[in-house]
C-alpha positions in Angstrom: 83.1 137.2 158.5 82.8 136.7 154.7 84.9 133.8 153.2 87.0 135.4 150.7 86.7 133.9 146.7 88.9 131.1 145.5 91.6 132.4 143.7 91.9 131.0 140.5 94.5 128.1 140.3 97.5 129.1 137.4 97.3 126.5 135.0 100.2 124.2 134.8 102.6 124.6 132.0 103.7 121.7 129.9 106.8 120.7 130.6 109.2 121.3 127.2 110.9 118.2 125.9 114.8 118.2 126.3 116.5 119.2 123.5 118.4 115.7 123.2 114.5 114.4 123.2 113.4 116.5 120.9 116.4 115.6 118.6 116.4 111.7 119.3 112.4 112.4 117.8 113.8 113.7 114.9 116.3 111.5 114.3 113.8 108.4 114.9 112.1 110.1 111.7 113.1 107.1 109.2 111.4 104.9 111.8 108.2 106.3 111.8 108.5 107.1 107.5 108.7 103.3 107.3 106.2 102.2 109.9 103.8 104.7 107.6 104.9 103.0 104.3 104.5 99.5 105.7 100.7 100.7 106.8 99.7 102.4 103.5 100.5 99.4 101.3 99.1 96.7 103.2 96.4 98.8 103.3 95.8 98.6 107.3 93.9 101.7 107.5 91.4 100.7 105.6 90.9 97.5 107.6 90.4 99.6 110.4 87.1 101.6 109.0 84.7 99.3 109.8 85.7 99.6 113.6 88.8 98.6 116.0 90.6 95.5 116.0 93.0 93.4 117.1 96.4 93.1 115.1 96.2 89.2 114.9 92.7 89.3 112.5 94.0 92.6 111.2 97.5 90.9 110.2 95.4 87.8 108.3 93.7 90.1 106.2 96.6 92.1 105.0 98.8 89.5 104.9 101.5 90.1 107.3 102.8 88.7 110.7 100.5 89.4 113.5 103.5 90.2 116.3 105.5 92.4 113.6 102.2 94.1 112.9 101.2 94.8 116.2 105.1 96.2 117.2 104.1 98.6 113.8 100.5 99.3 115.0 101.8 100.0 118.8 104.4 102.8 117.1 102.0 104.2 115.0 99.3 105.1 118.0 102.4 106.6 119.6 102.2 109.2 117.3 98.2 109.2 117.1 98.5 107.6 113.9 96.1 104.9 115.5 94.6 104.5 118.8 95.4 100.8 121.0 92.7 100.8 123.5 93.2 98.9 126.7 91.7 95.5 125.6 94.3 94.8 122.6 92.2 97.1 119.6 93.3 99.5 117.3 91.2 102.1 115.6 91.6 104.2 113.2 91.9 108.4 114.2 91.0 111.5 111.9 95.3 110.9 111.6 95.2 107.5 110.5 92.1 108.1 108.0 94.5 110.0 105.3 95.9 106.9 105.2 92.4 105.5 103.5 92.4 104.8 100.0 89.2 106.9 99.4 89.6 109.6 102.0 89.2 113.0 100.5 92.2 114.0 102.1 94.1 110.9 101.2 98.0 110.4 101.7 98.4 107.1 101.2 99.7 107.2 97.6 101.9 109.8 98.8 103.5 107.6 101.3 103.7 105.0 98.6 105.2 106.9 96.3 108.3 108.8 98.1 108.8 105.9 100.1 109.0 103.9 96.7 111.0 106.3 94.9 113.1 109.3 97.7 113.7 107.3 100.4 116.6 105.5 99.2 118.1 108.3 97.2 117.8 110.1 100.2 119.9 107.4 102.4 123.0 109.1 100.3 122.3 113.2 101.1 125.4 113.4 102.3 127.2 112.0 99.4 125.1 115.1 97.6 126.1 117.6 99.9 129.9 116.5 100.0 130.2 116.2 96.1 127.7 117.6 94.6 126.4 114.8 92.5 122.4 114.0 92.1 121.4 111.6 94.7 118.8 110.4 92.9 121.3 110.0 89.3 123.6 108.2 91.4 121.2 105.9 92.7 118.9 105.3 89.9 122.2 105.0 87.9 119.7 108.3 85.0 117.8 111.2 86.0 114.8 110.4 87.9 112.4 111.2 86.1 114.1 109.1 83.4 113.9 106.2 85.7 110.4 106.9 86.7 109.0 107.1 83.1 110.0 103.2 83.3 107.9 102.6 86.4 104.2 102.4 85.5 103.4 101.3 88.9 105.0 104.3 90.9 103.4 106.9 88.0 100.2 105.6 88.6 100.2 106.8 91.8 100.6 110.5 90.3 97.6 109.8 88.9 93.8 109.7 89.3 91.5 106.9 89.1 93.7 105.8 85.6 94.2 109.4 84.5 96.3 112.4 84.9 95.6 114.7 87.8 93.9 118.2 87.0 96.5 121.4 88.0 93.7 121.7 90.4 94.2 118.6 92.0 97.7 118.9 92.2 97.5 121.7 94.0 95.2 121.0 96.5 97.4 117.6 97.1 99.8 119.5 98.0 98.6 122.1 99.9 97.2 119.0 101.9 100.9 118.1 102.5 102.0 121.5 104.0 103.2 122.9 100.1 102.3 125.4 98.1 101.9 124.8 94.8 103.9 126.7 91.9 103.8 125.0 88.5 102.9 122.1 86.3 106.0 122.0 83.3 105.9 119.3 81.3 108.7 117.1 80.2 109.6 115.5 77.3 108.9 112.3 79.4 105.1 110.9 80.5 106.3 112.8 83.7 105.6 116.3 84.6 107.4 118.4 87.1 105.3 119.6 90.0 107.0 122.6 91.5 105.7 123.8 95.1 107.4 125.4 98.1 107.2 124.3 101.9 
């Protein structure tokens, strides 16, 4: 009598996420833009090259509280953003490292910026969409790029190492960001318009 060969074994299927999961994800989405702004300006990312640690030395080198910090760091490895090991360290993940300062594939001024300058237009869409009036005008109180043109700080982070960014950088930026880039026009403020398409 031969023994007859193991059939193979159907692998399991994921299990899909809810649709009221999926949405309570999405709507958790300010959460995790903030969390992300909070890490690329104190600059915890970078902290983190030189190996894991725990959120009490990280928070006395960047200057925040270490219990806030950790409740930030503990989100962010949620979302791979980070990693929290088993003994209380975080380390950085090929995720987190866009949020370097000298990564080729760099974000963090990105986050900076839009958190610095859409985020709070954006808290009034639906002001927008009901009357058709600029978010951004109404928040700003001009045009944006108007107000930007006053903000040194926020252009700079358009910018490259004190200089404009090349049409070639620009694009690859954004294709970096999911967009593809369209156009450079300029303005008849320091500002140009960067035109791209998800």
């Amino acid at each position: 009598m031969t023994a007859s060969p193991t059939q193979p074994q159907p692998a399991t299927e994921p299990h899909p996420v809810p649709p009221a999961v999926q949405m309570v994800q999405l709507l958790a989405g300010f959460q995790v833009c903030q969390a992300l702004y909070a890490a690329a300006k104190l600059g915890v990312a970078d902290n983190l090259r030189s190996g894991p640690r725990d959120a009490e030395a990280l928070a006395a080198d960047v200057g925040a509280g270490a219990q806030a910090l950790h409740r930030v760091l503990h989100a962010l490895a949620s979302i791979e953003v980070f990693a929290e090991t088993g003994d209380g360290l975080f380390a950085l993940t090929p995720l987190g490292e866009t949020l370097t300062q000298d990564s080729q594939a760099s974000m963090r001024d990105l986050a900076i910026m839009w958190m610095e300058t859409h985020y709070g237009p954006f808290g009034d869409l639906l002001g927008t969409v009901r009357t058709g009036r600029c978010a951004a005008t109404e928040f700003y109180g001009q045009p944006f790029f108007g107000w930007l043109s006053g903000q040194p700080d926020l252009t700079m982070l358009g910018m490259l190492t004190g200089r404009e960014r090349t049409e070639a950088e620009y694009r690859r930026l954004l294709e970096r960001a999911g967009f593809t880039f369209e156009a450079v026009t300029a303005t008849r403020t320091p500002i140009s318009v960067i035109s791209a398409r998800a």
